[in-house]
N, C-alpha and C positions, 0 to 999 in steps of 0.2 A: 559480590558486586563486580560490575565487570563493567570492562572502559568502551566507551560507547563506538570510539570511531576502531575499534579491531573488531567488530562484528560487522561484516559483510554485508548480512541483508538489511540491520540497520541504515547504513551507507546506500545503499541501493533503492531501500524503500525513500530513503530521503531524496535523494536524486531526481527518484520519478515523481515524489510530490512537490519537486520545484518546477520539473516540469509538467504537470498537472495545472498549475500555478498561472502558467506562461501560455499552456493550448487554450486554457477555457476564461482566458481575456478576451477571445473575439470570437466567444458565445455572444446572443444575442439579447440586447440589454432586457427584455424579457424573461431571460433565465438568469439575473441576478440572484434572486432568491430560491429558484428553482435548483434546475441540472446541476447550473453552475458551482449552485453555493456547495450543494449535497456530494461534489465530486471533489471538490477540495476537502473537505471535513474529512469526507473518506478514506483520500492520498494520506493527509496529514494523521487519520488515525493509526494507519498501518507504523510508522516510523515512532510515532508517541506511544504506542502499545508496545512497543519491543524495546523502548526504552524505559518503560516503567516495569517493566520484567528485568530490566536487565538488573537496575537497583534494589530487587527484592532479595531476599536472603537464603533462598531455596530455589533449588531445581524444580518443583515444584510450583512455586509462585512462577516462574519465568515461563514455564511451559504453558502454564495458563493464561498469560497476557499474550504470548507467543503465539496459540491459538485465538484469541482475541483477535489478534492481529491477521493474521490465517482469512477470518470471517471477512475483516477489513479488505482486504484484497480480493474476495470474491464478489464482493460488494461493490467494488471499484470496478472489476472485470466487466460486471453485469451494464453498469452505469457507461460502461467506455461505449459497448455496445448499442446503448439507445443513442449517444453522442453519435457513431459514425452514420447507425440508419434516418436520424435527423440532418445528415448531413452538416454536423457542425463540427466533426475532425473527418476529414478525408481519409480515404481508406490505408493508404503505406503509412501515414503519422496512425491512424487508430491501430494497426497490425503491430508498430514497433510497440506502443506503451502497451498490448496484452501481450504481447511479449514479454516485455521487462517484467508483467505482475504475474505471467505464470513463472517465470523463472524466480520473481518473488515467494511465492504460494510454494514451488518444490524447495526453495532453499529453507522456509520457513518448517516445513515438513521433517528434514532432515534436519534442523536444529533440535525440531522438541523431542525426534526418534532419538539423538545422540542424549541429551537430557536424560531422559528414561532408561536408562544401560550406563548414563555414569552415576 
């Protein structure tokens, strides 16, 4: 079992789904249930996946919510994208958060590689 706030992309993934959180208030109240809601679920899955890895008892378990969470973040990616060409995150705010989720995605990567070799 491992401490939640010394893993990096934990911290990281959480971050971005605070601010996930904060961009997609002034969606347009039409995508309440829609973009909106499905962009949050999303953010929030990435940091919830890697924490219910972290609690498991194997390297094994952890790689696999790890990659869960991997999923999560391409899934977010995809979703940022339709956000900016709908014009509901402007393009420097849409470029920082696929930023933050590819730096997500490669640190995620190199978690589960280190996993698998210990």
């Amino acid at each position: 079992m491992k401490k939640l706030e010394d893993i990096k992309v934990w911290s990281l993934s959480l971050a971005l789904g605070l601010e996930i959180y904060n961009v997609s208030k002034t969606f347009p109240k039409s995508e309440v249930f829609g973009l909106s809601s499905q962009i949050r679920r999303c953010a929030i899955s990435i940091s919830s996946n890697i924490a219910e890895g972290a609690g498991r008892n194997s390297n094994k378990d952890f790689s696999r919510f790890l990659s869960i969470a991997s999923g999560s973040a391409y899934e977010l990616q995809t979703q940022l994208i339709y956000c900016r060409e709908l014009n509901y995150i402007n393009k420097d705010k849409s470029n920082e958060l696929l930023d933050t989720t590819d730096k997500i995605q490669k640190m995620i990567y190199r978690f589960i590689e280190a996993l698998k070799n210990n």
